[in-house]
Each structure stands twice: as structure tokens, then as C-alpha cells.
C-alpha positions as CSV (number, residue, x, y, z in Angstrom):
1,X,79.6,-114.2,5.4
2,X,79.8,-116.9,7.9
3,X,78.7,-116.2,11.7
4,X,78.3,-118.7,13.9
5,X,77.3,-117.7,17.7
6,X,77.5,-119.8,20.9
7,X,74.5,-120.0,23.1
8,X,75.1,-120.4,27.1
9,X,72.4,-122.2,28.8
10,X,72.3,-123.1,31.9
11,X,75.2,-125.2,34.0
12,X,75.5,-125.2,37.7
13,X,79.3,-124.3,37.8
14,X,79.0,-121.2,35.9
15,X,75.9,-120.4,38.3
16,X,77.5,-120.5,41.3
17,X,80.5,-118.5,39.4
18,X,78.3,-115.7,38.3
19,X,76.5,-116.0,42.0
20,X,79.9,-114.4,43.5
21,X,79.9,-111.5,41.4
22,X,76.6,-110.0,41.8
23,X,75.6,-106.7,40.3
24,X,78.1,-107.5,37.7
25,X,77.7,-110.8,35.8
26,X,77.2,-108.8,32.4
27,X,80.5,-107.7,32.7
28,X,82.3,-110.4,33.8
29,X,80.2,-112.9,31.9
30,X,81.1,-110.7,28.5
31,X,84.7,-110.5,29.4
32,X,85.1,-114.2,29.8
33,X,83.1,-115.1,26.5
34,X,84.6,-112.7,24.9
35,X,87.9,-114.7,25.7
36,X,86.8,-117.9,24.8
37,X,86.0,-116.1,21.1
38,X,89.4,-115.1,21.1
39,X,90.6,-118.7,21.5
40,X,88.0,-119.8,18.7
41,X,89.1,-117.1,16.5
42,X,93.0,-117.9,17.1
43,X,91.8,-121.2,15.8
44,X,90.5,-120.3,12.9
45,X,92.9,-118.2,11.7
46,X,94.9,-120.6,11.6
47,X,92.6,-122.7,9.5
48,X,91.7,-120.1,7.0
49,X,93.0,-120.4,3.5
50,X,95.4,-117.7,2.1
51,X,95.6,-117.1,-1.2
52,X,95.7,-113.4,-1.8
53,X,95.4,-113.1,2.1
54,X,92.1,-111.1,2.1
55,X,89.9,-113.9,3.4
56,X,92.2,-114.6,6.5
57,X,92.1,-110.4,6.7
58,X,88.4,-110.1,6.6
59,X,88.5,-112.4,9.8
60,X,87.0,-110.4,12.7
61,X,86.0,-111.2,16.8
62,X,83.5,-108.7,17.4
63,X,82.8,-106.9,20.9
64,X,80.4,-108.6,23.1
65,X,76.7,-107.6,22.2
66,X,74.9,-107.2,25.4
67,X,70.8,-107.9,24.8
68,X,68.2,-108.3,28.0
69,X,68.8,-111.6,28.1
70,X,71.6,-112.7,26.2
71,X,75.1,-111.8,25.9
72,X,77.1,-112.7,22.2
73,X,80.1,-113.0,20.7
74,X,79.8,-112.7,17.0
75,X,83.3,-114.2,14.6
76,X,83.0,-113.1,10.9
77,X,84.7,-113.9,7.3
78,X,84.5,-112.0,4.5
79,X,82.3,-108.8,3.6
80,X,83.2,-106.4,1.0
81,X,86.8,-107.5,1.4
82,X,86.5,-111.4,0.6
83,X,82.9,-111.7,-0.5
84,X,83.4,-115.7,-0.9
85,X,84.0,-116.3,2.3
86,X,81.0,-118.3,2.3
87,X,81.8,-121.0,-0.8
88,X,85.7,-121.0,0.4
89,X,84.2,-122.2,3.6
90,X,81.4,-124.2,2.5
91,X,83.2,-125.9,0.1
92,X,84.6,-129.3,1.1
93,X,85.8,-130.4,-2.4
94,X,88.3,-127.3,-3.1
95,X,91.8,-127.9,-2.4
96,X,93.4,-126.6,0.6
97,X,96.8,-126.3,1.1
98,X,97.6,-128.4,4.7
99,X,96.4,-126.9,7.4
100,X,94.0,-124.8,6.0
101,X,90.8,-125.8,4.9
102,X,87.1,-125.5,5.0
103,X,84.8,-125.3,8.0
104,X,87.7,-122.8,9.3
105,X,85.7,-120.9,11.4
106,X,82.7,-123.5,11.9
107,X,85.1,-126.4,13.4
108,X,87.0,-124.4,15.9
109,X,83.9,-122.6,17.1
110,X,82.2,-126.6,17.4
111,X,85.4,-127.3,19.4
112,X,85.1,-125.3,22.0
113,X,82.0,-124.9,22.2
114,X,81.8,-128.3,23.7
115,X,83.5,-127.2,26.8
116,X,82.4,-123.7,26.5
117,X,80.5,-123.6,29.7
118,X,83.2,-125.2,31.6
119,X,85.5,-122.5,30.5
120,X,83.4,-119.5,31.2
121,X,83.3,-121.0,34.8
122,X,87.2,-121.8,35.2
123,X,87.3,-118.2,33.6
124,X,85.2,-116.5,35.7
125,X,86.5,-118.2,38.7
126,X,90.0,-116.7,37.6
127,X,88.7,-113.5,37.1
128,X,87.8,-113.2,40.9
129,X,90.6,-115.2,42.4
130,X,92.4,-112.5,40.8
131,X,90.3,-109.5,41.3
132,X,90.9,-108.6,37.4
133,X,86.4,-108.2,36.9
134,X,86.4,-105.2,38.5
């Protein structure tokens, strides 16, 4: 089953974002990862192949996982419902019916992840221009 996570490190922006929301920058900082998985995941649903339709069913954006020191966003394929997930998406030879095709949940994930610190700031800063992380 592929998973691919997203690892935030560092970035001023999102530091002095997270700065105006203290006491609360697990929640915030979940809510707006959590958002930028939903974009990812849009993504690759749109990407996914459908034959039977199970493997673009068996396509989940899990809650944020909350650890000490890192907060996750976990998006999944497959499981007992399309247990080749993994070869449908590893695959680059199989045929793919335009737009699907393989790497649909590794190349939208890639995408944004190189702007994904960016966004968590531009998010976070909406979330407090609009009051909406309380």
C-alpha cells in the first residue's frame, strides 16, 4: 500500500505564522496540513486508474497524527480492498487510460510538496485573518 508523508522543516514564514498563535500551533498547524493533503489527495484521485473502481475506492486522507514532535498527514491506496495498489502504482509500463496513470499518489504529493511550506504559511495566515483556528 503506498504512503507517502510530507516532512515540514523549518522556514521562517511559517515561523512567524505559527509565532501568532501560541498555545495552539498543533491545532492550527494540523488543520492547515491537513488541507494541503486534501489538495494532494484531490490530485490523485484524479490520477488513479479505474478499472473495477476499487483502487480509486481504497483511496484514503487520514486524520492528522499528532506525535511530540511531529505532526502527519498520512494518504493511502489499497488494503484488503485493492491489494495491488502497490504494482498498479509502481508500474510505469502498464497501460493507463489518459489521465490516469502510475505514480498517482507519489506525483501529486511531489507537487505540492515543493511549495508545501509556503502554503501552510499562506494557510495559517488565513486561518487567523479569519479567526476560523479557534
Amino acid at each position: 500500500m503506498p504512503t507517502y508523508y510530507a516532512n515540514v522543516i523549518g522556514a521562517e514564514e511559517l515561523a512567524r505564522a505559527l509565532a501568532r498563535v501560541p498555545g495552539q500551533t498543533e491545532q492550527v498547524l494540523s488543520k492547515a496540513l491537513y488541507e494541503e493533503g486534501q489538495m494532494a489527495f484531490a490530485e490523485s484521485q484524479k490520477l488513479t486508474p479505474i478499472d473495477t473502481g476499487a483502487l480509486r475506492g481504497s483511496g484514503f486522507l487520514h486524520t492528522p497524527n499528532i506525535q511530540k514532535d511531529k505532526i502527519s498527514v498520512a494518504l493511502t491506496y489499497g488494503g484488503p480492498a485493492a491489494p495491488y495498489a502497490l504494482f498498479v502504482h509502481e508500474i510505469l509500463s502498464s497501460y493507463h487510460a489518459a489521465p490516469t496513470q502510475a505514480k498517482y499518489l507519489e506525483l501529486p504529493v511531489a507537487r505540492r510538496s515543493e511549495y508545501l511550506v509556503r502554503n501552510l504559511a499562506t494557510r495559517i495566515n488565513h486561518m487567523i485573518r479569519q479567526e476560523i483556528y479557534r
